[in-house]
Structures are given as C-alpha cells and as structure tokens.
C-alpha positions as CSV (number, residue, x, y, z in Angstrom):
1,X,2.0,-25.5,12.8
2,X,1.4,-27.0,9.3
3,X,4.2,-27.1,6.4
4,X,1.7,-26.5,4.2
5,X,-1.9,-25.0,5.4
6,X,-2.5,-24.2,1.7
7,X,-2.7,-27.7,0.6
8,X,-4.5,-28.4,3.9
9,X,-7.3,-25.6,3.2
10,X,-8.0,-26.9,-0.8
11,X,-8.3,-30.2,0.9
12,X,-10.7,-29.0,3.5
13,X,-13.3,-27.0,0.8
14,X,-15.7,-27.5,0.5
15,X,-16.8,-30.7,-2.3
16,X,-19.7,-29.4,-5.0
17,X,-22.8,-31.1,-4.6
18,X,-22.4,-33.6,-7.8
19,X,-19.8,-34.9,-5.8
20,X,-21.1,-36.0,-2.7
21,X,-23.1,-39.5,-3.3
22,X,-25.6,-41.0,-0.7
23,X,-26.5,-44.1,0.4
24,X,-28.9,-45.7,2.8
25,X,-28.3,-47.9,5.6
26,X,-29.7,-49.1,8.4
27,X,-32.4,-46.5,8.1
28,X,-30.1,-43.7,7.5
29,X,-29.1,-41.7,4.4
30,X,-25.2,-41.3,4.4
31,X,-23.7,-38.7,2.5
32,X,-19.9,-39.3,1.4
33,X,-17.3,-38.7,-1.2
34,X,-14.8,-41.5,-2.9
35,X,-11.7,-41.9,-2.4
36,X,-11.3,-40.7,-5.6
37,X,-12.5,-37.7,-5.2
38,X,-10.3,-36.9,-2.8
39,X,-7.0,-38.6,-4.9
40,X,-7.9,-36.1,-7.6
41,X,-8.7,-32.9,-5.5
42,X,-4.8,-34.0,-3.9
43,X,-3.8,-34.1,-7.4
44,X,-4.9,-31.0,-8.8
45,X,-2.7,-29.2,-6.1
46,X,0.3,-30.2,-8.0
47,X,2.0,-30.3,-4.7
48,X,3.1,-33.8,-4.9
C-alpha cells in the first residue's frame, strides 16, 4: 500500500480542459498535458 494515496489521488484528477493541449501527428490528434502541468499540480500539494 501507498505512503500517501492522498497525494496519489490529486495527482490522478482529473486536468480541466484548458489544460490539456493537442497535437496532430501522423494523422492522429494527441491530447496531452506538460510537464508543467504536472510540476505545478505536485506543487500545490505542499507535500514536498
């Protein structure tokens, strides 16, 4: 079991739509979120 399956569920919410970006290649739209995105959601759990 997890340490911390707080910080594990903020992580896994879901991201509101403004940001997600997309992108096409090779035919295919791609939907994904920056690393960024991710640092700050990590960083707004103040569980550093």
């Amino acid at each position: 079991m997890t340490q911390h399956p707080d910080l594990f569920a903020a992580l896994a919410a879901p991201f509101d739509p403004e940001e997600v970006k997309l992108r096409s290649q090779a035919g295919r739209q791609l939907h994904y979120v920056t690393a960024r995105t991710v640092m700050n959601r990590r960083a707004s759990r103040n569980d550093a």
